[in-house]
SELUM-676966 format. One line per field, with one value per residue (C-alpha): residue number from 0; residue in three letters; x, y negated, z negated. Coordinates in steps of 0.5 Angstrom, whole numbers, plus 500, padded with zeros to 3 digits. Layout:
N
num <- [NUM, ...];
residuo <- [ALA, ...];
px <- [X, ...];
py <- [Y, ...];
pz <- [Z, ...];
! end
This chain:
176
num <- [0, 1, 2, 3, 4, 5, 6, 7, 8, 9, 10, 11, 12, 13, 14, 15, 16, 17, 18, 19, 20, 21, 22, 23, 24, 25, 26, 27, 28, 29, 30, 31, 32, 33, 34, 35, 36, 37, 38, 39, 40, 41, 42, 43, 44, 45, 46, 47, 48, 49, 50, 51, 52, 53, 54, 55, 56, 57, 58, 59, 60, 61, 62, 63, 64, 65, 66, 67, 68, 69, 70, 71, 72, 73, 74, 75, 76, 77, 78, 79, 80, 81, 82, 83, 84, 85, 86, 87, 88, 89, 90, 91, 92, 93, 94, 95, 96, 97, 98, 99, 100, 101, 102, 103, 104, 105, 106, 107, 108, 109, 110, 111, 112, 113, 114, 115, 116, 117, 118, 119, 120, 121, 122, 123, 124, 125, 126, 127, 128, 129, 130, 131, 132, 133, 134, 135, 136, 137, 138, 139, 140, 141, 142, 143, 144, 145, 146, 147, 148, 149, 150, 151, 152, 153, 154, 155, 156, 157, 158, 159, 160, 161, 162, 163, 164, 165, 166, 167, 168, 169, 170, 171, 172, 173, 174, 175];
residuo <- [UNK, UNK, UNK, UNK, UNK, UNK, UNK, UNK, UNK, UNK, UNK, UNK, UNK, UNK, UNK, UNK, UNK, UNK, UNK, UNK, UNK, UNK, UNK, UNK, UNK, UNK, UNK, UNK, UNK, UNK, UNK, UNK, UNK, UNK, UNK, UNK, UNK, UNK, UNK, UNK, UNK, UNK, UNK, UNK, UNK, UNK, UNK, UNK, UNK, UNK, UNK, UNK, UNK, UNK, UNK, UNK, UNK, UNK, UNK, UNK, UNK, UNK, UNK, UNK, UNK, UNK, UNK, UNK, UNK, UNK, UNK, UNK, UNK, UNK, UNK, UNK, UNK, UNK, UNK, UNK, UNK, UNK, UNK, UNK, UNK, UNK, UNK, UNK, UNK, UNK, UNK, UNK, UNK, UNK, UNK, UNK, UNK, UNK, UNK, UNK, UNK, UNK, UNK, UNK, UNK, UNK, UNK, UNK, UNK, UNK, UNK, UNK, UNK, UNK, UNK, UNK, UNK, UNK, UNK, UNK, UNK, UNK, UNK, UNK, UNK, UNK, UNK, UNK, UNK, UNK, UNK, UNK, UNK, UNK, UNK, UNK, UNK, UNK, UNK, UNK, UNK, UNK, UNK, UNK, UNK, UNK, UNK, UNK, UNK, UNK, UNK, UNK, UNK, UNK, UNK, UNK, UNK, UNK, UNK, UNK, UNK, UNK, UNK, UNK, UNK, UNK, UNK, UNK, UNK, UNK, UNK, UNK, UNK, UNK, UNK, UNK];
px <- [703, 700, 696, 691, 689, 683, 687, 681, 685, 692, 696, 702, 703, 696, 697, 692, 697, 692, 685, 680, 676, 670, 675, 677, 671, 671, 677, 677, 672, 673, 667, 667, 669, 675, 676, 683, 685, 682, 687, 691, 697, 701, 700, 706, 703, 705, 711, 708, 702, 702, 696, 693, 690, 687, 687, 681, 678, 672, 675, 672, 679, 679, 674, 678, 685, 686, 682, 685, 691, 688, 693, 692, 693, 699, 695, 691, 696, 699, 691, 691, 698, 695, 689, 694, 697, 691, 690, 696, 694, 687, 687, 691, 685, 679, 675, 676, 668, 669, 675, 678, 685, 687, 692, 696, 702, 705, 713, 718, 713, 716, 712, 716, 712, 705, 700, 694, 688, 690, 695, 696, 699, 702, 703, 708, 709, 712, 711, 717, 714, 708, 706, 700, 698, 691, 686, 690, 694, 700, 704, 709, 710, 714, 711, 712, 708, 710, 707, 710, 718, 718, 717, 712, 711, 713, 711, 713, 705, 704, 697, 693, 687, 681, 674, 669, 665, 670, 669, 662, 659, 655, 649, 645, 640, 642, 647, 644];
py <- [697, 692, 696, 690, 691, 695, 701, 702, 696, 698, 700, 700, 700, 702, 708, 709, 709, 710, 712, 711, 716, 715, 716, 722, 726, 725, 729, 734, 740, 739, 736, 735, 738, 740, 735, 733, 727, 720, 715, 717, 710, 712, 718, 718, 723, 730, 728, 725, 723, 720, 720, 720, 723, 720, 724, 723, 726, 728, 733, 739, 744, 740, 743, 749, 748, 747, 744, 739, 739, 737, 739, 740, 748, 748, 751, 745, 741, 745, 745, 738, 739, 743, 738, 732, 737, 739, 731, 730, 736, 735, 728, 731, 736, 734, 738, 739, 739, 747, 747, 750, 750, 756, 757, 763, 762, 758, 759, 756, 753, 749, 746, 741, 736, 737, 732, 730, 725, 718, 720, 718, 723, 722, 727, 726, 732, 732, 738, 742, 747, 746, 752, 752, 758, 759, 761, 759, 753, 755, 750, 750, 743, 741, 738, 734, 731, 725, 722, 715, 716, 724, 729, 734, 739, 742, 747, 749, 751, 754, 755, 756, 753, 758, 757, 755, 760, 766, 770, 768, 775, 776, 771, 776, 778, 787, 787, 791];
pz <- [912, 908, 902, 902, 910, 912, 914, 920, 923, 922, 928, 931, 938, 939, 935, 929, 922, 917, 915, 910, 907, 912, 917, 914, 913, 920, 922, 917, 915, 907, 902, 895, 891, 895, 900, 897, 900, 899, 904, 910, 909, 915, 921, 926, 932, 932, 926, 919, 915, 909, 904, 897, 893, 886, 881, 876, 870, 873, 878, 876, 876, 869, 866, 866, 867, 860, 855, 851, 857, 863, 868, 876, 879, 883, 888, 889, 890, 896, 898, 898, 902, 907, 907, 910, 914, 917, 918, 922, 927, 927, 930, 936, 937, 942, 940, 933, 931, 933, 929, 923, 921, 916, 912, 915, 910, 905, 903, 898, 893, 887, 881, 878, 874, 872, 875, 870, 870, 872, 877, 884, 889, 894, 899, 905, 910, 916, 922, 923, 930, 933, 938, 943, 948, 951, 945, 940, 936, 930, 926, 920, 916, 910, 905, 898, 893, 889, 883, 883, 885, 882, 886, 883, 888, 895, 898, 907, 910, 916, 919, 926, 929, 929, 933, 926, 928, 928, 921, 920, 924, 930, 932, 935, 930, 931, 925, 919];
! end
């Protein structure tokens, strides 16, 4: 994909390979400060996303982990994983305003470099099972952080797709 297109006009084939921020916030739930992803370079329908996330010092993560040593959380890095996964699959969900995609689990998480302020991480992950029964929606993926060449983490997510409002209680007042 050329980097200098707009990414809302990129296509192949008919299919959307790429999304900007605004496009973004459309399919996913997450807001500042833990939407993860800026740009989606390369989507491939129910197999791969790619996306990016810039990482700057004005992350709130930085204030704490550590003072003088800014360096991103490894769990972060596998959210910001999640994220991009739940990009991929959100965009084959119709009715995903009334969705969430939920961590259900997270295996074989390595760290191998640090990420700090000024990197660019690029998350690639790969769905490896989708299953869909009446009621309910589960999916495990692969995924990988790199910072330019460098593989800094991996991490394999599974996660479901759950109705926004379950776990939110019930909506008839009558609860004490």
């Amino acid at each position: 994909m050329n980097e200098t297109s707009p990414v809302s006009g990129s296509s192949l084939n008919g299919a959307k390979i790429g999304y900007d921020i605004h496009e973004i916030l459309k399919i996913l739930p997450h807001r500042y400060p833990l939407l993860l992803i800026d740009r989606v370079l390369e989507l491939k329908r129910k197999e791969k996303i790619v996306a990016i996330k810039n990482v700057t010092i004005n992350e709130p993560f930085f204030n704490g982990h550590f003072p003088g040593l800014p360096i991103m959380p490894g769990v972060l890095i596998v959210e910001a994983i999640a994220q991009a996964g739940g990009a991929l699959l959100l965009t084959e969900v119709e009715d995903r305003s009334d969705k969430v995609m939920v961590f259900t689990g997270i295996e074989r998480a390595k760290f191998r470099k640090p990420v700090s302020p000024g990197d660019q991480l690029r998350l690639e992950v790969e769905l490896k099972g989708w299953r869909e029964v009446p009621g309910m929606t589960a999916a495990k993926m692969q995924g990988y952080a790199f910072v330019g060449d460098k593989k800094v983490a991996e991490a394999i997510v599974s996660c479901q797709l759950i109705h926004s409002s379950r776990g939110r209680g019930s909506s008839d007042g009558g609860s004490e």
